[in-house]
N, C-alpha and C positions, 0 to 999 in steps of 0.2 A: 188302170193301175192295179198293181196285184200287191197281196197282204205284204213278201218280200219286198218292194218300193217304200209301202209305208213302213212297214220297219225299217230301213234303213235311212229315212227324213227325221225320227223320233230317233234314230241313235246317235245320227248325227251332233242332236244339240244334248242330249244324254250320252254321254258313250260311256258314263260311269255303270249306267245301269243293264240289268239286262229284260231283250227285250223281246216279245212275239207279238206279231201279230195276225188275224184269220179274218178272212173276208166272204162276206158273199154277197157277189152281186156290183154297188158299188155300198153296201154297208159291213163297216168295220170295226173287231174287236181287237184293242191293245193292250196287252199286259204289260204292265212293269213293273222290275224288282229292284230295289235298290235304296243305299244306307240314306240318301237325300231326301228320302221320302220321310226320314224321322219328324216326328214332331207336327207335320203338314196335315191341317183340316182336309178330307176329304175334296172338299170346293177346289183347293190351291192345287191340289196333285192334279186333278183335272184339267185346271188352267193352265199349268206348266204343260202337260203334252198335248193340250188344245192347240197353244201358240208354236207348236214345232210343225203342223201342218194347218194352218190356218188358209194361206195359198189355196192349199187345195180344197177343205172348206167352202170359200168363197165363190170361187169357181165350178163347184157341183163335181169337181173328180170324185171326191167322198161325199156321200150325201149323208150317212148317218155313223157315227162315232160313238162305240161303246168303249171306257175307259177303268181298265182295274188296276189300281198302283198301290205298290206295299213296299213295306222295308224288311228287307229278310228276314228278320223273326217273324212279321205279321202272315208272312209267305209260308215259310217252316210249321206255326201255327196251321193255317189255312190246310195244307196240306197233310196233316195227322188228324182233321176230321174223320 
């Protein structure tokens, strides 16, 4: 499975947000941006694009999941570092 696959499992149940993701090997980093992230403890953002590839999870397609989710300002912020 390539980072474009996983991206588009995680936009599927997001498609509000936007989304990349890079891979190597079978371990994978997801970013995501988006207004639904407001308000969400770090834990819960995680959980939500946990359960969009969980399947594959389970089954060792992905074996490790690195997960960054923001809400456009946090993003905008992040980015004027």
């Amino acid at each position: 499975m390539d980072a474009q696959e996983v991206a588009q499992l995680v936009r599927r149940s997001l498609p509000d947000c936007e989304i990349e993701a890079r891979n190597e090997g079978n371990h994978y980093l997801v970013i995501a941006i988006g207004d639904r992230f407001e308000g969400m403890s770090p834990v819960r953002k995680q959980q939500l694009i946990y359960s969009t590839v969980s399947d594959q999870l389970a089954d060792g397609t992905i074996h490790a999941l690195t997960i960054k989710a923001f809400t456009p300002t946090e993003w905008a912020a992040r980015q004027g570092q």
